[in-house]
N, C-alpha and C positions, 0 to 999 in steps of 0.2 A: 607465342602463348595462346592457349586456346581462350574458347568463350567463356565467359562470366557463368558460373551458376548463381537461378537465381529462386531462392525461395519463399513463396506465400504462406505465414503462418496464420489461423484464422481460432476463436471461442466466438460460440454462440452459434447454436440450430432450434432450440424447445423455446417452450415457453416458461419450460422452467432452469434455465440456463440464466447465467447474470452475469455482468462485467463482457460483453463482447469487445472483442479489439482484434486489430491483424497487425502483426508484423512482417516485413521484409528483411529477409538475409541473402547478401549477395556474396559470394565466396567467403561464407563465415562471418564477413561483419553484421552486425543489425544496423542497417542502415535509417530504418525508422517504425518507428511503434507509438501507436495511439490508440484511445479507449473510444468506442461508438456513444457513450455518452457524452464527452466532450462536442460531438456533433447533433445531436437528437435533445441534449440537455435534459435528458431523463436520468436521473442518477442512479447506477447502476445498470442501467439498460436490460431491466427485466426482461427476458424473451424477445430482445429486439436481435434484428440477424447484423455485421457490422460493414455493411454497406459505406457509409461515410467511413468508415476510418480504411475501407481495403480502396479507395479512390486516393486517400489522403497520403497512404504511404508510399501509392505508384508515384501519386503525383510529388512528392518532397523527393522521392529518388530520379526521378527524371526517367522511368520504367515504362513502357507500354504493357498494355496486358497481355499480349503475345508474346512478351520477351520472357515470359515468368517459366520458369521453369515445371515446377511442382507446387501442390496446392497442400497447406497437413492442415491437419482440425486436431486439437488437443482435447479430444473425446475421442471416444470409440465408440461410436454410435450403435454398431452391430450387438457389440457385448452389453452398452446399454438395455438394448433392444431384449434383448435375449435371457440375461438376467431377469426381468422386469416379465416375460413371457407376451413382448409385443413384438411388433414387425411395422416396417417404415422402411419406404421406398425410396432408397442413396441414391440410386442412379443417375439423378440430375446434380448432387448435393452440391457440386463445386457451383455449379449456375445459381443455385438457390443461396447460401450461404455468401457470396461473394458481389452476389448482385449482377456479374460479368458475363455479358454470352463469348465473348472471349476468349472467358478459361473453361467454358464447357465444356470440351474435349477431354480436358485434362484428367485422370481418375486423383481421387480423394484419399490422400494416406491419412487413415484414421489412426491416431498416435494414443494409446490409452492415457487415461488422464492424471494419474499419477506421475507416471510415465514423464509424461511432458513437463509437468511442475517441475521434476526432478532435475529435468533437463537447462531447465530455465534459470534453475539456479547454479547448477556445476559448471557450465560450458562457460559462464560470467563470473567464475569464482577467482581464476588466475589459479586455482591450488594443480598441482598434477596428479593426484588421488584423493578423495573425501568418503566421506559417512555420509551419506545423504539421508535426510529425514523428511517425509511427508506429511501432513496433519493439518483435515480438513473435515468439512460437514461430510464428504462423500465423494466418491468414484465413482465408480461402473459398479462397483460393488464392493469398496472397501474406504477405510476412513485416515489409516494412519500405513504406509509404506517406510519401511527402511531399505537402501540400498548400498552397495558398494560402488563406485567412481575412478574411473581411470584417462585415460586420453583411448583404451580400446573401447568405454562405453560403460553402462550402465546394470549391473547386475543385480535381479531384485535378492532380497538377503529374508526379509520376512516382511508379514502386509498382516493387517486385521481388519474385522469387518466393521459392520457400519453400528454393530449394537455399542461398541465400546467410542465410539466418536465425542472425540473432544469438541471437534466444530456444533456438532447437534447438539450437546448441551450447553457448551454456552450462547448457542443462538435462543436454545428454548430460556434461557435465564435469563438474554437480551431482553426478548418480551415479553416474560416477565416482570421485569424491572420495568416497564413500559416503553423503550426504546426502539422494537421490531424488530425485523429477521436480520438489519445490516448493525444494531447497536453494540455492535461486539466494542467499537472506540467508549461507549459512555460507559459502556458497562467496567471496563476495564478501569477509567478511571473511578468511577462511582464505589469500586469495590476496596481501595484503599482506604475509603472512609469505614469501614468493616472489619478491616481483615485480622485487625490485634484479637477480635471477640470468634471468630467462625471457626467452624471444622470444615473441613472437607465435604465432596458430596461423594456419594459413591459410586465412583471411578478409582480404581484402586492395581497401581503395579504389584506384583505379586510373584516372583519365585519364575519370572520370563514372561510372564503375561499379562494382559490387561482385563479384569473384570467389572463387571456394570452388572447393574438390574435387570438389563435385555437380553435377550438372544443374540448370542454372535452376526446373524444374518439378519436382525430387525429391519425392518421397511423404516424407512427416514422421520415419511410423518410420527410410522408409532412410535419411534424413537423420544422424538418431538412433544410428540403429546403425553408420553409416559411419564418423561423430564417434568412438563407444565403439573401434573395431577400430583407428583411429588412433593415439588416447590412450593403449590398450593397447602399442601398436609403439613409442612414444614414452617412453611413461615405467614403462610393467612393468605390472604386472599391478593391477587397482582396489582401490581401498580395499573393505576391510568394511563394510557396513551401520552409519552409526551408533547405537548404543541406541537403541532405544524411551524405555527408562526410566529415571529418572536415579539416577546412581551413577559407578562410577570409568566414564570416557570412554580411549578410547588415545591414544598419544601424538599430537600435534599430525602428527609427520611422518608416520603412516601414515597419514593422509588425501590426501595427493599433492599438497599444498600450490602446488610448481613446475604440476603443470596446470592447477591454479586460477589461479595468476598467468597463465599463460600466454592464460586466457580472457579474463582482468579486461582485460590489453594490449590484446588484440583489442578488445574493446567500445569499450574506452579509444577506441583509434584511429581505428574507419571508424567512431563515432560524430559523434567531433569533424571528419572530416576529411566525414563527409554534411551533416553543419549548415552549414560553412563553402559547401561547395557550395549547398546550398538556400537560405540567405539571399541570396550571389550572386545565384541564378537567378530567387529572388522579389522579390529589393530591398528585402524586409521583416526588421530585425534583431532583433524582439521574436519569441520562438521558447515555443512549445508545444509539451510529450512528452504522450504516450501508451504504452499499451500496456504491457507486462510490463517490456520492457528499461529503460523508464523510471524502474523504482524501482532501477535500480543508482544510487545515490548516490554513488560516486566519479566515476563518467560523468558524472554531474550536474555534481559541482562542478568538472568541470576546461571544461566548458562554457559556465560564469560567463565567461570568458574570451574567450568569443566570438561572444557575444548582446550585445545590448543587454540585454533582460532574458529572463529563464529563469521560466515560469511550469507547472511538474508540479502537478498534480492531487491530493488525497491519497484518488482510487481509481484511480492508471491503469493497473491490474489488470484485469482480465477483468468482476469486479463490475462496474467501472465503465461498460461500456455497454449496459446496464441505462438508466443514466440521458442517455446519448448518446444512447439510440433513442428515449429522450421527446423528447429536445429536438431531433432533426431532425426530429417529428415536430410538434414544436411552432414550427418555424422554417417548418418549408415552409406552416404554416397564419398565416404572419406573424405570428406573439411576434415581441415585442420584451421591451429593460428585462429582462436576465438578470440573475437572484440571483449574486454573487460568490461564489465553490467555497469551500464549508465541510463540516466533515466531521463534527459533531455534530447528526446530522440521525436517531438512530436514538431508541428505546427511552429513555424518563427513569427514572434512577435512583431516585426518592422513588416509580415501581412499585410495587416491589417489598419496599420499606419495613416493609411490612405482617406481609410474610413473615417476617422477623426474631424478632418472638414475642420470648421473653423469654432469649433468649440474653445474654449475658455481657456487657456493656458500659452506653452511657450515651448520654445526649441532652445531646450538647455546647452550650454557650450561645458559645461561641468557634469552631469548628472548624476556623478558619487556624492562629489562634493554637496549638491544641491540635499541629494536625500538624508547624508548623514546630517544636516543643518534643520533637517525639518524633525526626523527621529530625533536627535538630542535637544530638541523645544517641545518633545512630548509630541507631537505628531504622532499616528497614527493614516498609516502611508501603505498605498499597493503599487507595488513593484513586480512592474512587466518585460522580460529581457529573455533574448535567445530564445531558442525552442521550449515549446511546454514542454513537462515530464510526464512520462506516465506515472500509473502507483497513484496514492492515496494523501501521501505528504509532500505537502512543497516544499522545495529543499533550491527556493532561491529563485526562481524564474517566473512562475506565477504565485506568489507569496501576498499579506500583508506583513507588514513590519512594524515594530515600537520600539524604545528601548526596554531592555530586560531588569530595570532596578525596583521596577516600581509596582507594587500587586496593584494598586489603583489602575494603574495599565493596560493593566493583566486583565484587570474587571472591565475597563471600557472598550477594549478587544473584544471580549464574549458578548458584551452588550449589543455592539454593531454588529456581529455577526448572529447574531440572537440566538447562542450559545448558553446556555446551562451556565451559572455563576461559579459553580464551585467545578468546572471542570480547568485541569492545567493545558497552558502553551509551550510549547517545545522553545528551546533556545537553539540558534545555530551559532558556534563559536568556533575562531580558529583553531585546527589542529594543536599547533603548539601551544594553545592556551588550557587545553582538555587536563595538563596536571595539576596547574593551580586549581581551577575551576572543579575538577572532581576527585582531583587527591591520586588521578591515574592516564598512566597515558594512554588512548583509545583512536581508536580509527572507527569512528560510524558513521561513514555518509549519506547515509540514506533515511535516517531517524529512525529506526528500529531495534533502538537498544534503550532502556532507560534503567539510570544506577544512580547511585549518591550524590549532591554535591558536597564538597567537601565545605566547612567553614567561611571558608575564602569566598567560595561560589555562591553560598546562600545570602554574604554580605553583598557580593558584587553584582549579582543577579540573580534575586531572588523572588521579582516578580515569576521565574523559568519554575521556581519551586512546587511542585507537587506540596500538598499538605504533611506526605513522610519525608520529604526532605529530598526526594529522588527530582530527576529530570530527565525525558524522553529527547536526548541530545542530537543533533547533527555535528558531525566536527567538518568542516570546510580546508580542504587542502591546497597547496600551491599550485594546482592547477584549475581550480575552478572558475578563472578570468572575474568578468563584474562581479558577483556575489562576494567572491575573495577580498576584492580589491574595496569596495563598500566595508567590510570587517574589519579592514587594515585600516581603514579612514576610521573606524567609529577607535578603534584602539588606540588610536592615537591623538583624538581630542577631546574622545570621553572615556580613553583611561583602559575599557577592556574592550576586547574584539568580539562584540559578542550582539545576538540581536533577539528581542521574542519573533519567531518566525511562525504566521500558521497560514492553510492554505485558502487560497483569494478567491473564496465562495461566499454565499450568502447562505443562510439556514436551507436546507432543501435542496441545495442547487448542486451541479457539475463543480469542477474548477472551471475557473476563465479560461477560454483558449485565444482569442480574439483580441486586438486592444479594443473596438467597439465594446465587447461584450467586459473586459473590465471595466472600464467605462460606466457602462448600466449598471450593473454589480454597486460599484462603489458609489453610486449614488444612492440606488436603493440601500445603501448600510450607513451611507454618511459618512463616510471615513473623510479627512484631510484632502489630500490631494491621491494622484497614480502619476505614476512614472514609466511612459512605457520605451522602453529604448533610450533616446536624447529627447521626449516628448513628455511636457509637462502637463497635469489637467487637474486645474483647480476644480474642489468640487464646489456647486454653489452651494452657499451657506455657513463657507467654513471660510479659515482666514490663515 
């Protein structure tokens, strides 16, 4: 047998790049992937290069930097460049980007950045041809990509530019509603409370195309700003900032709730009505997102509807091609035999174990048992197991937990996390429990679908309830070890297998990567107790 190929995938060079992270692919599998804010504890890692996470994935694979094959960047920095009519000097870029003198040698496959999304999500799909869809604030010079998917690769089918950007308008609506450039999460819930009253805004699919107010090749800011001068004519003057920190929030209405709706529509519609077109035009109904717009989960699940199947990522975030620039990189050197998209690929928990010293708690002999006892007394509990995940949603590993019956719950979650009162918590339920609970049977691992529950579901769990009755679901399958086996315990002495899950940060913060740093976390919030592994830690004050 020969050598291992091994590939460095890396985001983040500017200062206006965000989400850096690097992934490693070693003959195709991803062997580990993590986000530079998890290390920096800056969230979102604005312009930060991803130094701690390219140490972190040599170091989890047991890799030297010499062994690494190839270095990709899910940018094209040249075309950036050039687009833009500037110039920047790559020559060093693997040494600068990477941190490594190491991998200095190595030249930099700049992967365009669509490109890479695309890739991030098809090679993790399991499908053997897709649609592939892109839709983001921006590219190198484009905002929304359609492709066609094979096991030969990736062929672009149509792309548009940056005037028509789904991403840039609902960023410019995020801060508007006073949430910032990353409040795409509040906003989306925020805009439920709207949406029966709104129209659309104008973005509008149209006879194959997409039109806007801007010029097809508008620059991002004026994008941005045309959206804000709009919004402002439209609906009055913007919402405040919301807190930093948490404590009382203002009322729901003065966030502007109606422009929220009126983005959510938008996304709603030339999303659903681009996929109907793209699978048309590819003759492929198994459909892959990427990109930022892809983690709107209402978009998601109203496109259940019009795929055969919906396969999202749980990084199609910016991180994510990171690991798309390995693997076109690793595709055009013919890999074959992709790893399936999982998202527990960072940092393990039993780490950091060490660090705990003799803090307050205990070495459980149970630690299912122990948590489902403390969840079903109304606890309010973080749970620390296996590797972090990447992505945005906790889906079990760095999580807190409650039970899901009770909105009281529901509110004292948001509280300690110093959360907005009227925003919803996702549920994680067993797979086979998805047809009672939502009236259908669904495979969503990764929280990025949100649809109905059925009757049954809003009695059984309906602290999980959005105010239209929908739920941003995780379903948990028979392989997901502890998480699973926790939902089998709670199903069985409290009746459904099901949990409110949301992820184990505090306002402002990264997720936890560290047990120390849960630890701190869940004091600073006050929560019950953390469980991190077989290791108990009472928080003081609680009981």
């Amino acid at each position: 047998m020969g050598r291992s190929v091994i590939v460095l995938g890396v985001n983040g060079w500017t200062d206006k790049t965000h989400d850096p992270a690097a992934a490693l692919l070693i003959d195709g599998e991803v062997v580990a992937f993590v986000e530079e804010e998890r290390f920096t504890r800056h969230k979102h890692g604005v312009g930060q290069l991803p130094h701690g996470a390219v140490s972190s994935v040599l170091s989890e694979a047991g890799v030297e930097a010499s062994e690494v094959d190839a270095v990709a960047c899910g940018w094209d920095r040249q075309k950036f460049d050039s687009v833009r009519g500037a110039s920047t000097d790559v020559s060093d870029a693997v040494r600068v980007i990477t941190g490594l003198r190491e991998l200095a040698h190595l030249p930099m496959h700049w992967i365009t950045h669509h490109t890479a999304h695309a890739a991030s999500s098809f090679y993790g799909s399991g499908f053997d041809a897709a649609t592939v869809i892109v839709a983001d604030a921006e590219g190198e010079d484009e905002s929304i990509s359609v492709y066609r998917a094979d096991r030969a690769g990736l062929d672009l089918v149509r792309r548009f530019g940056r005037g028509v950007s789904l991403g840039l308008m609902y960023r410019a609506v995020s801060e508007f509603c006073g949430f910032g450039q990353f409040g795409a999460g509040q906003t989306m819930g925020l805009a439920t409370y709207g949406i029966s009253q709104a129209d659309a805004l104008p973005i509008e699919w149209r006879d194959g195309e997409i039109y806007s107010p801007f010029p097809v090749n508008a620059w991002e800011d004026d994008v941005v700003r045309g959206w804000l001068a709009r919004l402002e004519a439209q609906f009055g003057a913007p919402a405040s900032p919301a807190p930093r920190a948490t404590g009382a929030f203002p009322p729901l209405a003065s966030h502007q709730p109606m422009a929220a709706a009126a983005a959510q529509l938008t996304v709603n519609s030339v999303m659903t009505q681009l996929v109907e077109w793209a699978v048309h035009t590819t003759g492929i109904r198994d459909v892959c997102l990427a990109g930022g717009v892809a983690l709107n989960c209402v978009t998601n699940g109203l496109l259940l509807d019009v795929v055969s199947r919906l396969h999202v990522p749980p990084h199609p975030h910016d991180a994510g091609v990171a690991l798309g620039a390995a693997q076109m990189v690793g595709a055009r050197a013919g890999m074959t035999g992709w790893s399936a998209a999982r998202a527990d690929l960072g940092t393990p928990a039993a780490t950091g174990v060490a660090a705990l010293g003799k803090m307050p708690g205990a070495v459980l002999t149970d630690p299912i048992n122990n948590a489902a006892d403390r969840i079903l007394d109304g606890q309010v509990i973080g749970w620390v197991q296996g590797r972090m995940e990447v992505g945005p949603r906790a889906l079990g590993n760095r999580s807190i937990l409650a039970w899901p019956d009770s909105i009281e719950l529901r509110d004292r979650v948001n509280r300690l996390k110093g959360r907005e009162p009227w925003r919803p918590i996702a549920p994680s339920v067993l797979t086979e429990e998805a047809p009672h609970l939502f009236g259908q049977s669904l495979v969503a691992p990764f929280m990025l679908v949100s649809v109905p529950l059925s009757a049954a579901g809003r009695q059984a769990i309906g602290g999980a309830s959005h105010v239209d009755g929908t739920a941003r679901l995780q379903t948990v399958g028979p392989t997901e070890g502890v998480y699973r086996s926790l939902l089998e315990k709670l199903a069985v002495r409290g009746g459904v297998g099901a949990v409110l899950n949301t992820s184990f940060n505090g306002r402002g913060e990264p997720v936890v990567r560290t047990a120390l740093e849960a630890v701190l976390s869940a004091r600073r919030m006050n929560l019950d107790a953390v469980i991190v592994e077989d290791r108990l830690i009472e928080i003081e004050g609680q009981t």
